[in-house]
N, C-alpha and C positions, 0 to 999 in steps of 0.2 A: 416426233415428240413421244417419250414412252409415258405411261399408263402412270407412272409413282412420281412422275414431273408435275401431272395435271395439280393446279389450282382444286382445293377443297371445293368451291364452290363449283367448279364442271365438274367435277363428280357425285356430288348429290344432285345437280341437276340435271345432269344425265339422267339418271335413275327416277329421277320423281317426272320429270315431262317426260318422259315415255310413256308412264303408268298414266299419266294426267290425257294423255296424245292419243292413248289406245280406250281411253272411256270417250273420248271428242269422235273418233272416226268409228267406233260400236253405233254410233245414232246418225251421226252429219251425212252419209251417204242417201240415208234410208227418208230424209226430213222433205225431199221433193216431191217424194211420192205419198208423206205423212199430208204435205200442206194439197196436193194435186187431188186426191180422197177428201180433202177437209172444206176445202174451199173452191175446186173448179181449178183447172190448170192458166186459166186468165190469172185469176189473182193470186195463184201461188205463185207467177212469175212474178207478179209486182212485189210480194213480197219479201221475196229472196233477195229481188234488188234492192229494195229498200232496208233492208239488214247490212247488204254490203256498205250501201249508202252509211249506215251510223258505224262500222266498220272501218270506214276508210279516214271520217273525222275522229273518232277513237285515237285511231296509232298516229295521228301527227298531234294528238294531247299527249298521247303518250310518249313518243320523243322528245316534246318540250320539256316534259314533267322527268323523264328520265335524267335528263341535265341539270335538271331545275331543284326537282325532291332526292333523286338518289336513286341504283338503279334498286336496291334493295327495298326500298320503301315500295316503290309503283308495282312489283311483283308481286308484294305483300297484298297491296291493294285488289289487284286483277285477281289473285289465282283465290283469296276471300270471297270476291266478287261472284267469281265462278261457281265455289261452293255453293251459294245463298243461288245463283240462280238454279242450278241443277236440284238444288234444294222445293226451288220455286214449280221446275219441270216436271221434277216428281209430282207433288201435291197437285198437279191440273194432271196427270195419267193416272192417279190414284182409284182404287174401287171406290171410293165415297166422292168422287169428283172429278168432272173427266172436261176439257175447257182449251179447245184448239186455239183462241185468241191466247189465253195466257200460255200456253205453251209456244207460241209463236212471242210472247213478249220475253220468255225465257229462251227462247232460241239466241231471238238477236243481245240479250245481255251478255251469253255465253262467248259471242261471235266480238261483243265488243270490247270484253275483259282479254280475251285472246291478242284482240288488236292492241291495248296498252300492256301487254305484257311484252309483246315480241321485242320491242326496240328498247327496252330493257334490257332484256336477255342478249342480245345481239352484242350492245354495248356492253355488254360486263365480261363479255368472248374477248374483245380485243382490249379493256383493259389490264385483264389479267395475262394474258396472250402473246408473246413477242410474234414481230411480226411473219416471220420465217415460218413459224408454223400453224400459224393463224387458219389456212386454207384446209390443213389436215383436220384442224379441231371442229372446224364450221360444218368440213365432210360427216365426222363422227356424228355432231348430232342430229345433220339431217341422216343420217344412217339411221340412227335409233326411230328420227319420225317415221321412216319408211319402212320399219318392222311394224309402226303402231298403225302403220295404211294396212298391213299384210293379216295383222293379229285382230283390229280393230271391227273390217269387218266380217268376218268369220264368227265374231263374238255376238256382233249385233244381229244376225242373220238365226242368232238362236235362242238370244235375250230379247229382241228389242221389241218387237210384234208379243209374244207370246207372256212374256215375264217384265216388263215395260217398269212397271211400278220398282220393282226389287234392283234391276239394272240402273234405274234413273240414282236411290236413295245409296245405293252403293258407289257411284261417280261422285255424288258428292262428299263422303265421306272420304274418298280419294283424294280428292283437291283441298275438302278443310286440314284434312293432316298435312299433307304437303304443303300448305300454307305455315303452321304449326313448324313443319321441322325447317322450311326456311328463315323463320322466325329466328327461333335458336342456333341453326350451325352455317348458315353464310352470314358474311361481311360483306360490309359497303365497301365498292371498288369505286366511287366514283372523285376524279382529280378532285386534289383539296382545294384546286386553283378555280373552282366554280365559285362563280357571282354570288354571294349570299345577299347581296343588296337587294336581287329581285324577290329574295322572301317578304319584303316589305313593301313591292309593288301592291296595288289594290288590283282586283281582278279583272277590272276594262284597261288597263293598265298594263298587263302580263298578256294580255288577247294581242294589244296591239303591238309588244312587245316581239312576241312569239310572231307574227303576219310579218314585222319586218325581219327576223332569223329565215323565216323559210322563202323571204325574197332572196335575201341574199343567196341561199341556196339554190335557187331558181337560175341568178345568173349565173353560177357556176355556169357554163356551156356546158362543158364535159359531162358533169353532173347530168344535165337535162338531157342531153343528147339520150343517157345512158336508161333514164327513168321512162321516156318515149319509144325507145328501142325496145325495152326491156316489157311496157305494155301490149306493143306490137305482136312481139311471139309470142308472149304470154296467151294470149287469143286462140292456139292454138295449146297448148295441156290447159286452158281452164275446161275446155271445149269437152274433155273425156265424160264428166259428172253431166251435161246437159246434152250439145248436139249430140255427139258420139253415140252416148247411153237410149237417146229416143230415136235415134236411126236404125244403130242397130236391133232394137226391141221392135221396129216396122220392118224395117226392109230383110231383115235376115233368115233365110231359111235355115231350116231346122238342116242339118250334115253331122256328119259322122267325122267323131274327133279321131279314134283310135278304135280298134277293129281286134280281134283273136276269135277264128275259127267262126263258132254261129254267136259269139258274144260280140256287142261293138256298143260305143259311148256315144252314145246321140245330144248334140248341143241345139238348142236352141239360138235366139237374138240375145236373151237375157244372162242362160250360160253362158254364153261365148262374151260378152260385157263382162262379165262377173272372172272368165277365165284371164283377160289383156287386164287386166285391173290389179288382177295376183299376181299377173307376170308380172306387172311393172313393178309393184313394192317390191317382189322378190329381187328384182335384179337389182334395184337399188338397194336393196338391205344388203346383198351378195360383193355389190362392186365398183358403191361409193367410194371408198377411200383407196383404190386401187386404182380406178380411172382417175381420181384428184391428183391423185401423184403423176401418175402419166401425162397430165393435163400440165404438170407447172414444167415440162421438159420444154413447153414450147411457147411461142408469144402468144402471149394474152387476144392479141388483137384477130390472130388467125382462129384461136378457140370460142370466141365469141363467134365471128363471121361463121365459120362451118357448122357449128351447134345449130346458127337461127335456119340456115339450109337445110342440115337434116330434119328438122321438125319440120319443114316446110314438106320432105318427099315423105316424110312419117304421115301427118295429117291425109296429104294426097291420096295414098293407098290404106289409109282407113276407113276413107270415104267411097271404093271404088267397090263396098259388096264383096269384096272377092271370096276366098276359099279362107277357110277358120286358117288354115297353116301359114299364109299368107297374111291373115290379119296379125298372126303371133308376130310372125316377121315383122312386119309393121311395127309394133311396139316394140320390139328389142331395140328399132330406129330411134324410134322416139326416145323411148329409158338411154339409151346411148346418148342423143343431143342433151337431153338433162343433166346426164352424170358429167359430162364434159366439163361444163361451166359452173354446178352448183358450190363449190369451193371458193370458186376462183371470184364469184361474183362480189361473195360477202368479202373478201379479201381485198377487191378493188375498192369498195366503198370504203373501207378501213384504212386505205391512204390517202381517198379524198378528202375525208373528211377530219378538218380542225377536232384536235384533240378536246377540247372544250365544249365540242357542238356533235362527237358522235353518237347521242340521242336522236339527234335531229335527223342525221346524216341519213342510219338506219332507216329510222321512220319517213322519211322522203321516200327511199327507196323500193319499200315493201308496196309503195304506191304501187309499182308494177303488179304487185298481186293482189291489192285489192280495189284497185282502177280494172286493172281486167278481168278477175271475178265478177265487178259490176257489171261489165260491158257484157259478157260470155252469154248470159240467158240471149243476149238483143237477138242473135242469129237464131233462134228457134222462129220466131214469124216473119226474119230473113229468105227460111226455106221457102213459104208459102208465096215468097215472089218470084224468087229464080229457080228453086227446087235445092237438091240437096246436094248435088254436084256442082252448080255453080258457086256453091255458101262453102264450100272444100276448097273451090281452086280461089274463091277470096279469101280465104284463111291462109292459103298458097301464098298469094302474092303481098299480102301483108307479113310474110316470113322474109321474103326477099327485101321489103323495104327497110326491115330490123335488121339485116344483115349491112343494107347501104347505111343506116343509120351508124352503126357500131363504127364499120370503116372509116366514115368521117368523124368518130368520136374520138379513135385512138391515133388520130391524123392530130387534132388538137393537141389532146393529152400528150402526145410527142413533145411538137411543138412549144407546150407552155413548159414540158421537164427539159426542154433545152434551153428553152430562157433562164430557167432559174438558175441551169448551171453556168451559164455562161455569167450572172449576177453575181453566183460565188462566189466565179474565179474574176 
């Protein structure tokens, strides 16, 4: 699909969630070690979980709502939402007033406007989208997030500590305009064949409404099989920002990256974190949409199962200490099993899911990343019972079970697209 095809509204929002995505990861890297300084590493864990926690209920409002309001409206909503919180972030980092509680209340606002925005944005991908190239467009924009992983923190590592206040009030001005030009220049994509009767439900009404939609999505098998699988490995890249980052900032000695004559580049734990971290944006900004294409040559079912593998011997040799050139290696493993399926995955939820209920579909789905973002801290005082090679090869063996999961997923999904054809005919 060439560039003068795309839908108006993937083209500004390419360009505004990237700007929006590269002020989100300037602060979001740096906020464990904001809350671990503020509060004691005990309660900074609980309250990351508990961010994910209102996170996770967020994006399944926001799928309902996306179906329900339009996906144009709930955008509007979130990325306002954002401003005012970033707005809120500032004024507690300010010189005239400085308030780790409210900036931890502004954290998780920001984390939950994010969560009602996503399955918005997702579903407005495949409305406008045919299906054929659904998988290339999904690539682009995680391409773009993955330049604002690369840009974001390089930016924060020179704003966020030092100039905090100026950084914060400039994000939000980011996100109010951008709220502003979505206002004016996209259109509502969402089917005109949506229920408007449920705008006259009353709101215990629309709760229970919404609980019976996402059962039904529940027994989708496939569906489940996919959202299980999908928190399984997940387990393994949430793991980069928490175990990874505090492994290698204990266990790592200080080696020598690259060397000329009496000159040589000395890494640290925290370097060498900071260098697998670049790598990985970089290769994903690099070879997103190249590995996607490469990825649709082959069955779905085989791309699934080897991705959740490779993450599995990625994690393994992350966790093994070894040599900085080795850990790079390592990560090229890993950014590889990601690129593999990142296309492919939004693409399959885009066939499961009834054209009337791809709000929902979405937001089901993202469960995988923000069920296992929740789950990700548990394994930090995991280590402190089996140590930190054992909490690697159970991130191990939890890859392997997402790959048996997957197999018997696309074992159904066979089976159910055979019934149906055979109903056709």
């Amino acid at each position: 699909m060439k560039w003068r095809d795309w839908d108006r509204n993937l083209k500004i929002r390419l360009y505004g969630e990237a700007l929006v995505n590269i002020c989100f990861w300037a602060f979001f890297p740096f906020m464990a070690i904001y809350f671990s300084n503020e509060f004691g590493k005990g309660v900074a864990g609980v309250l990351l979980v508990l961010s994910q926690v209102a996170g996770v209920i967020a994006n399944l409002i926001g799928g309902y709502s996306a179906d329900k309001y339009g996906r144009k409206n709930m955008m509007l909503l979130s990325i306002f939402l954002q401003g005012g919180a970033f707005t809120l972030f500032a004024l507690a980092n300010s010189p005239w007033y400085q308030s780790p509680i409210v900036t931890f209340i502004s954290f998780t606002i920001i984390g939950v406007s994010g969560a009602i925005y996503w399955p918005a944005s997702q579903a407005m991908v495949a409305d406008v989208v045919e299906e054929k190239d659904r998988s290339t467009v999904f690539a682009v924009f995680y391409t773009a997030l993955n330049i604002a992983v690369v840009i974001g923190p390089i930016l924060g590592s020179l704003f966020f500590f030092d100039y905090r206040f100026e950084f914060l009030v400039t994000a939000a001005l980011v996100n109010i305009t951008l709220g502003f030009v979505i206002m004016k220049y996209i259109r509502e994509t969402m089917p005109e064949d949506s229920t408007s009767k449920q705008l006259k439900l009353s709101w215990h009404e629309a709760m229970k409404e919404q609980l019976r939609d996402y059962k039904v999505i529940m027994y989708d098998k496939v569906f489940f099989l996919f959202i299980i699988a999908g928190i399984l490995v997940a387990q393994t890249f949430m793991q980069m920002d928490v175990l990874v980052a505090v492994y290698m900032t204990e266990t790592f000695q200080d080696q020598v990256l690259v060397s000329f004559r009496d000159w040589s580049f000395l890494v640290d734990g925290e370097r060498a974190f900071g260098l697998i971290i670049a790598e990985n944006g970089l290769l994903v900004a690099l070879f997103t949409v190249i590995v996607t294409r490469w990825m649709t040559k082959y069955p779905d079912r085989n791309v699934f199962i080897v991705s959740s593998l490779l993450y599995g011997v990625g994690i393994l040799i992350l966790g093994s200490n070894g040599h900085i050139w080795v850990l790079i290696g390592a990560m090229a493993i890993f950014t590889f099993a990601e690129l593999m399926v990142v296309g492919l995955q939004q693409d399959f939820v885009s066939r499961l899911a009834p054209e009337q209920m791809r709000g929902k579909y979405f937001a089901a789905a993202s469960l995988r990343f923000t069920i296992g973002r929740t789950m990700a801290p548990m394994f930090i005082p995991l280590t402190l019972l089996i140590g930190y090679q054992w909490t690697f090869i159970v991130l191990f063996l939890l890859t392997l079970l997402s790959a048996v999961l997957y197999a018997r997923m696309f074992y159904l999904f066979d089976k159910k697209q055979n019934s149906s054809l055979m109903q056709a005919n």
